[in-house]
C-alpha positions as semicolon CSV with decimal commas, in nm:
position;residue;x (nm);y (nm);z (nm)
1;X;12,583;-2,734;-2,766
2;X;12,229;-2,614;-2,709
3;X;12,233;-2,337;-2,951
4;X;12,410;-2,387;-3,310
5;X;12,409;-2,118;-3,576
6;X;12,496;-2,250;-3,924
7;X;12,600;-2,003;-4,187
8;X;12,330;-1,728;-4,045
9;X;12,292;-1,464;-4,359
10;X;12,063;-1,141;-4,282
11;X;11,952;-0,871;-4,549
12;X;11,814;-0,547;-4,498
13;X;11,676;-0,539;-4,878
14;X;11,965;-0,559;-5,071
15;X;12,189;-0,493;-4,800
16;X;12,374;-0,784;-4,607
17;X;12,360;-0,730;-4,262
18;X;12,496;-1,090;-4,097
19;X;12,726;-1,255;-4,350
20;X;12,790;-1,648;-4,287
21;X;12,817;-1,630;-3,911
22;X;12,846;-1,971;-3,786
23;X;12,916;-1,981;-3,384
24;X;12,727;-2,205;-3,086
25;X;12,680;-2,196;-2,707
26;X;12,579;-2,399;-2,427
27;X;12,278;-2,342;-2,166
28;X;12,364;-2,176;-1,839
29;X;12,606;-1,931;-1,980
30;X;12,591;-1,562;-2,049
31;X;12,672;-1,422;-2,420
32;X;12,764;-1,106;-2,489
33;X;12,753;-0,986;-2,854
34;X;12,978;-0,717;-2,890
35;X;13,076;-0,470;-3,177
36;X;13,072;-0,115;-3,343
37;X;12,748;0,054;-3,469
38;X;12,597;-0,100;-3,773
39;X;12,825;-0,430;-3,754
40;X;12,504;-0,695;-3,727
41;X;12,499;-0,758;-3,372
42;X;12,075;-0,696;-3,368
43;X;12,017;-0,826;-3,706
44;X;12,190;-1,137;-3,537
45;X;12,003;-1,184;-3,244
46;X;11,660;-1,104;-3,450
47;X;11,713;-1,384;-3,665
48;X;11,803;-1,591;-3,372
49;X;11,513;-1,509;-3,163
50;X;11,270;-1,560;-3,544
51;X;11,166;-1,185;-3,515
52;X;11,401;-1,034;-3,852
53;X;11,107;-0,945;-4,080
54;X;11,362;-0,954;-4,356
55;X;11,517;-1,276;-4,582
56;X;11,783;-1,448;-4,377
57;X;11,930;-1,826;-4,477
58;X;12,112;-2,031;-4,229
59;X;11,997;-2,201;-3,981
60;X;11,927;-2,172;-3,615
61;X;11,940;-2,500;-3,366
62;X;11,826;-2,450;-3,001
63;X;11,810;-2,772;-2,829
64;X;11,840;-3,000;-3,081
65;X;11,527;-2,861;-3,273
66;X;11,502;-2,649;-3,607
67;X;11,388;-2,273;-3,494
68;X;11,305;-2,195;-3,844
69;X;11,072;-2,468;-3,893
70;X;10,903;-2,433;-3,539
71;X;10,561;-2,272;-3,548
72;X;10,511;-1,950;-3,359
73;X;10,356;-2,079;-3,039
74;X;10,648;-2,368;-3,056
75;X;10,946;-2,112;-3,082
76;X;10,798;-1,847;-2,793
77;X;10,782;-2,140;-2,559
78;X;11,157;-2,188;-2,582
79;X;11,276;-1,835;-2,687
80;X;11,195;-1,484;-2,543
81;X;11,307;-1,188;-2,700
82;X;11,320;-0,789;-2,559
83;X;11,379;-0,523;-2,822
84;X;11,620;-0,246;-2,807
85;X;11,371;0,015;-2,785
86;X;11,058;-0,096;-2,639
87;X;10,715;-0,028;-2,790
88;X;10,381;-0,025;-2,642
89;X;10,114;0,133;-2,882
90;X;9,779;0,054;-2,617
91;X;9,684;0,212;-2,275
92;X;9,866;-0,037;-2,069
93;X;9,961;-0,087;-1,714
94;X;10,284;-0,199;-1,626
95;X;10,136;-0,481;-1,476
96;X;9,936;-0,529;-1,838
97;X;10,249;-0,517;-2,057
98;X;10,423;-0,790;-1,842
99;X;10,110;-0,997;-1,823
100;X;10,125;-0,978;-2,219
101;X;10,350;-1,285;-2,185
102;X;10,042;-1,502;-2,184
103;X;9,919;-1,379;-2,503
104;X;10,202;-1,611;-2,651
105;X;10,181;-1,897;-2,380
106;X;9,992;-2,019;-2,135
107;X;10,065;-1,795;-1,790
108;X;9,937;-1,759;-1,484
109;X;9,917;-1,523;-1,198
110;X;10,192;-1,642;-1,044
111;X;10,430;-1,605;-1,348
112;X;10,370;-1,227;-1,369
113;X;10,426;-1,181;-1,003
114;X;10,721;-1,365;-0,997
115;X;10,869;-1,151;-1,321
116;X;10,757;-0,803;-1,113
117;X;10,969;-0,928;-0,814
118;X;11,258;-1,066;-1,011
119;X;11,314;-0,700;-1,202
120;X;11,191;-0,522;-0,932
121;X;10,884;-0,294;-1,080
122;X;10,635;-0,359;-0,805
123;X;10,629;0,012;-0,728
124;X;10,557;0,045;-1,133
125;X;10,316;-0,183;-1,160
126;X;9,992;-0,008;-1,149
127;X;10,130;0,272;-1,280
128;X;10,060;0,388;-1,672
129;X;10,361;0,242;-1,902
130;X;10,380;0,581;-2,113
131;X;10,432;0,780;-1,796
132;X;10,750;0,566;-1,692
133;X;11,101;0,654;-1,769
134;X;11,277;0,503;-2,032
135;X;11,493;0,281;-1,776
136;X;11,154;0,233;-1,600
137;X;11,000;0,061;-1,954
138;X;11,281;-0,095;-2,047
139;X;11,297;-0,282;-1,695
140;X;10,925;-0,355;-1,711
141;X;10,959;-0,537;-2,095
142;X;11,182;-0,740;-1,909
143;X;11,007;-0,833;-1,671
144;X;10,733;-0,956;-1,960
145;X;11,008;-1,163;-2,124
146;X;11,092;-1,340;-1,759
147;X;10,768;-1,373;-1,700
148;X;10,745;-1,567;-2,049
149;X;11,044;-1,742;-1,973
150;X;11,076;-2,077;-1,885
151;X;11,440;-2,155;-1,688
152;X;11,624;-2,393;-1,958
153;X;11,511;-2,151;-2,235
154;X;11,677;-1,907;-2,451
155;X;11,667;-1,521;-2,368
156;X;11,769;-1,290;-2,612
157;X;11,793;-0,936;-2,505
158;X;11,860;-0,644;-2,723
159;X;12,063;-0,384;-2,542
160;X;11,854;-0,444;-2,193
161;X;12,061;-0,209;-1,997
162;X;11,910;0,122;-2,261
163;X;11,873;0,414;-1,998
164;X;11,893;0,207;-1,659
165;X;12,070;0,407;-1,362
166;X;12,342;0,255;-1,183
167;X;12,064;0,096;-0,947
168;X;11,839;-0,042;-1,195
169;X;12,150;-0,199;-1,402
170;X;12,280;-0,408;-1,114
171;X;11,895;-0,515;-1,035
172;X;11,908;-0,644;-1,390
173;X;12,241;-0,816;-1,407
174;X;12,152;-1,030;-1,119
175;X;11,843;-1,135;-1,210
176;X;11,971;-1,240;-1,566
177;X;12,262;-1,401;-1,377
178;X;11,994;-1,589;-1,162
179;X;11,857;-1,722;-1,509
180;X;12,180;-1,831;-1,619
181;X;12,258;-2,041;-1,297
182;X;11,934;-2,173;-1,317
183;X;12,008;-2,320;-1,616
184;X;11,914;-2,067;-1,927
185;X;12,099;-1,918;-2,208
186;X;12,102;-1,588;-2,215
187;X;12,226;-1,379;-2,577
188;X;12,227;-0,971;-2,465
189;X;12,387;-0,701;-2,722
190;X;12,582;-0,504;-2,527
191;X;12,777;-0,184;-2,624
192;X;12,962;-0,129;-2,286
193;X;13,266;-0,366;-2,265
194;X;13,308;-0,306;-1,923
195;X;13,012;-0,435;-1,866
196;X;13,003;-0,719;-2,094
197;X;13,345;-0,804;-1,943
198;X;13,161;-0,809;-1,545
199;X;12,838;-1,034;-1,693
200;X;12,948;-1,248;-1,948
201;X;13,126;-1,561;-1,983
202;X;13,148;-1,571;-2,380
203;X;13,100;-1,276;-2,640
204;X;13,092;-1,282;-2,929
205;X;13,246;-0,990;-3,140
206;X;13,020;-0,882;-3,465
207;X;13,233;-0,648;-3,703
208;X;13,099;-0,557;-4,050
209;X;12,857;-0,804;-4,036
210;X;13,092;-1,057;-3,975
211;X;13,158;-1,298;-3,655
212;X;13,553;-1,119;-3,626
213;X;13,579;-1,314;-3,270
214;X;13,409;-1,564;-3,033
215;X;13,497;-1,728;-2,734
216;X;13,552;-1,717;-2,377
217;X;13,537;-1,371;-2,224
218;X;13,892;-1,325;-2,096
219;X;14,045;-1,443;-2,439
220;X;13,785;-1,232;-2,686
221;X;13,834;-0,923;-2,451
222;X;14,203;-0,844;-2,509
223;X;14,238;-0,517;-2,413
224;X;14,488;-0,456;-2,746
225;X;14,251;-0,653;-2,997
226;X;13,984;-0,421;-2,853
227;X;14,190;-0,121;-2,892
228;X;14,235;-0,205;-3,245
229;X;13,891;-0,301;-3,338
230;X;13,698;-0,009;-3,140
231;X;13,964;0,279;-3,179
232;X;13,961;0,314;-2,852
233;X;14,252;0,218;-2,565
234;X;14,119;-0,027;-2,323
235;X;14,340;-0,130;-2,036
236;X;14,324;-0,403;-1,735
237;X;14,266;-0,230;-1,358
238;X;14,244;-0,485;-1,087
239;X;14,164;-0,724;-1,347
240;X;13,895;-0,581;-1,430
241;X;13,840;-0,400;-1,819
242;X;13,802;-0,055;-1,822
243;X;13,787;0,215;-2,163
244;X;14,014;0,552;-2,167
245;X;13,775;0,748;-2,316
246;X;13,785;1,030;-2,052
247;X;13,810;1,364;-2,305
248;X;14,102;1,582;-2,354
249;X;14,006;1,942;-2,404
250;X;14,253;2,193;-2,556
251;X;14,230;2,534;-2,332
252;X;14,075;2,810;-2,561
253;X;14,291;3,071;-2,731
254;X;14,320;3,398;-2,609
């Protein structure tokens, strides 16, 4: 396996957020970590990618190699990370935040051109980050993370698809796809099933801190198991997993 988690613990202060989670996966695959609100699924993949300013034990094997004990410069050359809600405090381009990859490894020209095609933001590019939309941001932070991406290494993305349009989701899902064939591992949080169910090839389900399932994607997506877990009814159309969550409204009295 080219990742290995061993008995991963996270605290939020006193609070556990990740208790003993012990699960692997290979590179070239797709991983979908999956659960309710508050169950550990970013805690997780923080302590994964090294960026959980908080205590965590365990330990985290990518490759063969000790991410714990890896310096900083070591551990962005094999791991890039986008948060759930993007930040950018300077005046930046979008061209500027992507090029912000080489403030954590050597990059070139060519790297940041390549990440603006792959994602698609060459329209956004000299445009000011604060004035894009929150899909628009959340595509270009991407784009920084492929451009510090090296195919073979690990991408960990932190809800990625946060306010994308139809349009902009499928843009994504292909190029992260791409990566995958090309020989990366790629870890994304996902809260829609349905769509973890089209990308993924493994998930793995976080519930109460706690790794509840993991596994291939047909076998930890069980439409009744998700039912159960999720209070929510799931069911199979065309093969394909889809949530009945479409609302039921009472007609008013009088």
């Amino acid at each position: 396996m080219s990742l290995v988690i061993d008995s991963m613990c996270v605290w939020h202060g006193a609070r556990a957020a990740v208790q003993g989670v012990s699960v692997s996966a290979r590179a070239g695959r797709i991983v979908a970590v999956i659960g309710r609100n508050g169950s550990g699924k970013s805690s997780l993949v923080r302590a994964i990618a090294g960026v959980h300013p908080g205590r965590r034990t365990g330990s985290t094997s990518w490759r063969g190699r000790d991410l714990s004990a890896a310096s900083a410069l070591d551990r962005a050359r094999g791991v890039a990370y986008v948060a759930q809600r993007p930040l950018v405090a300077a005046d930046f381009t979008a061209r500027e935040v992507i090029a912000l990859a080489g403030a954590v490894v050597p990059r070139t020209t060519e790297h940041v051109e390549r990440a603006i095609d792959a994602l698609g933001v060459r329209d956004l590019a000299d445009r000011p980050f604060a004035a894009l939309s929150g899909g628009e941001q959340q595509r270009v932070v991407l784009a920084r993370a492929f451009a510090q991406h090296d195919l073979g290494g690990l991408l960990v993305l932190d809800e990625p698809f946060n306010a994308m349009d139809l349009a902009e989701q499928h843009r994504v899902a292909g190029a992260v796809q791409c990566l995958a064939s090309a020989g990366s591992l790629v870890l994304v949080v996902l809260h829609d099933l349905a769509l973890a169910d089209a990308l993924a090839h493994e998930v793995w389900w976080m519930d109460a801190g706690r790794l509840r399932a993991s596994g291939p994607r047909e076998s930890v997506l069980d439409a009744a198991a998700l039912g159960q877990g999720f209070g929510v009814r799931f069911e199979r159309v065309g093969g394909s997993l889809r949530p009945v969550i479409a609302p039921r409204c009472e007609p008013l009295p009088g």
